[in-house]
Structures are given as C-alpha cells and as structure tokens.
N, C-alpha and C positions, 0 to 999 in steps of 0.2 A: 504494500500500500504506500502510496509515491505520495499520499494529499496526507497532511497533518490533521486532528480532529482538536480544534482548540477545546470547543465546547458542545456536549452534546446531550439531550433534554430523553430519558425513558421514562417508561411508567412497569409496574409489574402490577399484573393480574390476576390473585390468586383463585382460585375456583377449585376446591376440594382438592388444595395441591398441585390443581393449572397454572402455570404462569404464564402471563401475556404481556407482550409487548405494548405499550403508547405509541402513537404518533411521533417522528421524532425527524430531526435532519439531516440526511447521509448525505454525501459528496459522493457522485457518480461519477464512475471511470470504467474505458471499456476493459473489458477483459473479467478478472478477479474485482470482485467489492469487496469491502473492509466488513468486519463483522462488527455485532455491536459490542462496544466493551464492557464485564462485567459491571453491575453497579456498585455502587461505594456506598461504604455504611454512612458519610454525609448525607442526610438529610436539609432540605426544606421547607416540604408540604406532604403532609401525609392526609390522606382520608379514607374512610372505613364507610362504606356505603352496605347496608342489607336490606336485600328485596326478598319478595316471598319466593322471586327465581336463582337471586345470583347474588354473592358477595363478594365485595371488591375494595381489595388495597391495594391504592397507589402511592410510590410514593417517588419522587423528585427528585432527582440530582442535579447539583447544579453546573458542576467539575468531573471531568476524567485523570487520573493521575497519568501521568507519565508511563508509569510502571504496566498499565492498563492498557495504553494504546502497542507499547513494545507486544505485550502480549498479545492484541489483536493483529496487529501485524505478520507477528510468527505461525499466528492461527491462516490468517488468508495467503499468506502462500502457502501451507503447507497444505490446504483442500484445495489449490490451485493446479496443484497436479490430478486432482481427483479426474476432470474431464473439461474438455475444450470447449467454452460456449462458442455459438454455431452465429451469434451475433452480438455486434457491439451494443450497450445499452442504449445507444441511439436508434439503433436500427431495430430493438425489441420494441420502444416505445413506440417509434412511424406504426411497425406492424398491427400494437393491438389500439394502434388511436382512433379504430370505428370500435372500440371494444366497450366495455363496463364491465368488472372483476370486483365480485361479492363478498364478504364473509368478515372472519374476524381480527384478531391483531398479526396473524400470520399473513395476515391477508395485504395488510395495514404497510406490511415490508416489499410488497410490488413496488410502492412508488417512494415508501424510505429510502429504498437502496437507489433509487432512480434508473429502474426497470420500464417501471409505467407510470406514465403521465398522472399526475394528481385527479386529471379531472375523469380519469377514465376509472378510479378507484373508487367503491361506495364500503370501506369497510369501518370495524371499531371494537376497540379492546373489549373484549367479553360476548361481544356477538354469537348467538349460537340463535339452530335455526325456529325456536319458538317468538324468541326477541325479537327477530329480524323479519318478523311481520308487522309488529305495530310500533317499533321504537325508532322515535325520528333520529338521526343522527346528523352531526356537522358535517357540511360539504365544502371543500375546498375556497367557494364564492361567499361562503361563511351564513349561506342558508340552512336552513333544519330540514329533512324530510326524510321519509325512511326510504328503503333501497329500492323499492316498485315504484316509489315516486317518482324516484332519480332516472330508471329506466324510460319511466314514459317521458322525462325531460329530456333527456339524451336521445333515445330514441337510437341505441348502438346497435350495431348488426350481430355480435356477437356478445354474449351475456356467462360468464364465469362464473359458477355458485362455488364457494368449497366453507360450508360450515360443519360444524359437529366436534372441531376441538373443545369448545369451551362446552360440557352439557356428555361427554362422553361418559365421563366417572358420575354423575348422578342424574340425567334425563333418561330414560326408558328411549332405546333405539326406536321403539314404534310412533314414539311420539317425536323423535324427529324427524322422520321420516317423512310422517306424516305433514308435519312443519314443512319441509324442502318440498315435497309434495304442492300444497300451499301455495307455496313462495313462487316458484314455478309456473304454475298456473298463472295467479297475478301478475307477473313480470312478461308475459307471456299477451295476456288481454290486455296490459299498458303499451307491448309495441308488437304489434302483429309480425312484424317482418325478420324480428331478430330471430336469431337459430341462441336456444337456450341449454348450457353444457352443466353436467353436474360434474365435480371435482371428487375423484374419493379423497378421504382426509387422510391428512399423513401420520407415517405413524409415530413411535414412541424407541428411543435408546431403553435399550435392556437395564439400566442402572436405572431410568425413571421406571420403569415398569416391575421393577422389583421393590424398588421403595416405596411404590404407590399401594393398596390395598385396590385387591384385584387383581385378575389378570385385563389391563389393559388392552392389550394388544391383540388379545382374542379378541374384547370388543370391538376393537376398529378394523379389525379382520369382518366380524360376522356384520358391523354396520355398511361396509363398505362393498359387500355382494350383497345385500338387500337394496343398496342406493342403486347399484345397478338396475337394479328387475323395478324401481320403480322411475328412474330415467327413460326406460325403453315405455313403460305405459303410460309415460304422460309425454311422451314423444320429443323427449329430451336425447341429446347425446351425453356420454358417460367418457370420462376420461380419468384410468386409472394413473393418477402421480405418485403410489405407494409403493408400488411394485421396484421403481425406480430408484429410491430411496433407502431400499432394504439392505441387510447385510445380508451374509449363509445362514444367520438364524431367523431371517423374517424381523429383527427393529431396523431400528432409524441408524443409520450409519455414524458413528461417532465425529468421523471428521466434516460430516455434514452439517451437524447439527450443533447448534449452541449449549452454553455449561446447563441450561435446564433441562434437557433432553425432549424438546418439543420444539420451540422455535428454530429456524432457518440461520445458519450463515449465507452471507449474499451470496455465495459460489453456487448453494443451493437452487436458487430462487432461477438461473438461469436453465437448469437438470429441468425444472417444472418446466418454464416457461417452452421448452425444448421438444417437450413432449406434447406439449399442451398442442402446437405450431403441428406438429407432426399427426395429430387426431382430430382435428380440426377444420 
C-alpha cells in the first residue's frame, strides 16, 4: 500500500458476536486495497442502541497508530499474491455504474474500498434482510429512504442483494428468506426492467466459527442452497460468492478475511466483484 492512511473513521457492529463495519474513507488504488486497520482501544463516541430486532455498538476512532497501518500494509500484500484482479478499480466502478449493490456493512466496503461508486451502493451496518424492508437508510445525497426506494430512484439495470450476515446466528433462515423473498419482489415492481441477483453470503474463518456458539457455517451452508431455490422462483438470478472464498475445509480463507473472521480485506472484494462480472 503506496497511499499513507492519516486518518481513518470505523464503527463495529456487534450482533450476537457479529461485527460490522461503519461507513468509513478508503483511498483507492488499482491493483491490491489497503485493508482496514484494526481498531484502537481510543475511544470517542460510543453508543449502545437495543431494538426488539438488533443490538448495536458502535464505537469511534479517531487515530490509526503507526504500528497499525505497518501492519495493514504487510496484511495487503501478503493477500496480494492471493489472485490477480481482472480490473483496475476504475474500471470495476465504469462496469457496475448502471448497477445498485444491497445489503449490509460488508456490503458498505464496495465503495469504502473504492470498488463502487457511492451512489451505486444502498447499504448499512447491521442491515439484514427483515430490516431492509422498512428501515430508511442514509444515501450518499444525504437523503433517507430505504433500498426499494433507492431502486425505483435509480432505476439501475442491475440490482445486487447479499444480506443475511447480520441475523444469521439469531433470525430463523425461513424468515429471511422469506424477507429476500420480499425484498425482491419490491425492488422488482419499483423498476421493471432491472434483472435482480441474489448474492449467497459469505462465509465465516474457522476461528470465528469455533468461538461462536453454533455451528455457523453449517448455517450459511444450508441458508445459502435454500436462497438459491428461492432466486430461481421469484425469477431472480443466484450468484454463489462462497464457494470462492473457501479454504479445503469449507470457511472463509484467512488471508482473505479480516482479524474478525467475517469482514472483507479489499483484495477480497475484487475475488466477489470477479465472479459477480463472470455470472452476470
């Protein structure tokens, strides 16, 4: 990573031991992106938000140390050898700028890293697919509206769903489903003409999924062939991004994935984008 990171703004999301990314400012460069660095126990602002769906702590940083960017640095090249993006982030963003790309702080990292354009992104920390039918969320032009809204403003030819991280360890797969099911539909009668893709959700590092209660990763194994069989009946296409991401035991590949074992390093985000281009 050749750009220095003076200052740089995360949030963490916790959800039954989910952590989620905020909204935040990455410096885009082609090739290899800079991963985020871990957070520093400096504080700012902290807030503890509980809903009868979801609860959430965020909390601020104001500074990266030193010590923090050396170590993201050493992290993005070393997944830099992992595989060759197929395009500069410029040429990612031209591609999907008829697009709209859904979901939640994973999602959040398309245009942190400067993959995709701001305005082609409707996502937000904690999104999962029960929320993501009635909760408005901030857009870019610093409007509120939720993501069916956005679609029928935009009006994009292609539409990216990938929800179900946040909601995987305690929503019931039938009731997200049903949810993307939903969601689907609506974004669907907001713009006739777009072709609408379900994303399976990625999976999980063998370290989070051992520490978690549960087997994890069975569930986004068994959530993500039932998204398919309901893609195909609401006449959605299905794009598996999991498969991709795996090691030889079926998780999330270590040098892919950040110190939470959920979140994306930018190297990552090209692997999706990659596949996405190629099923599409």
């Amino acid at each position: 990573m050749r750009n220095r990171i003076a200052a740089l703004a995360a949030s963490v999301l916790i959800l039954t031991g989910c952590t989620a990314i905020d909204d935040g400012t990455a410096v885009p460069a082609d090739g290899t992106m800079p991963t985020l660095p871990p957070l520093t126990e400096t504080t700012t602002e902290e807030t503890t938000t509980v809903t009868e769906t979801e609860t959430t702590t965020e909390t601020t940083t104001e500074a990266v140390s030193e010590t923090d960017i050396s170590e993201s640095e050493s992290e993005a090249e070393e997944s830099e050898t992992t595989a060759a993006a197929s395009m500069s982030s410029s040429e990612y963003k031209e591609h999907f700028s008829d697009s709209l790309f859904i979901g939640d702080s994973i999602t959040v990292g398309f245009s942190a890293y400067g993959y995709i354009g701001e305005n082609n992104v409707a996502a937000k920390v904690g999104l999962n697919p029960s929320s993501a039918l009635t909760k408005e969320i901030e857009m870019p032009d610093g409007s509120v509206k939720t993501v069916s809204a956005r679609a029928a403003e935009l009006q994009p030819k292609n539409v990216y769903i990938m929800l179900g991280s946040n909601g995987i360890q305690w929503l019931s797969n039938e009731s997200m489903l049903s949810s993307v099911s939903e969601l689907s539909a609506e974004i669907k009668a907001a713009d006739p003409d777009c072709s609408v893709y379900l994303l399976s959700i990625p999976p999980v590092t063998e370290v989070y999924n051992s520490e978690n209660e549960g087997d994890i990763m069975s569930r986004i194994n068994d959530y993500n062939a039932e998204l398919k069989n309901i893609a195909a009946q609401n006449g959605c296409g299905y794009i598996d991004i999991t498969t991709p991401l795996q090691d030889s035991s079926g998780y999330f590949m270590p040098e892919l994935a950040e110190k939470d074992g959920i979140h994306f390093k930018g190297r990552c985000y090209t692997l999706v984008l990659d596949e996405i281009i190629k099923n599409s």
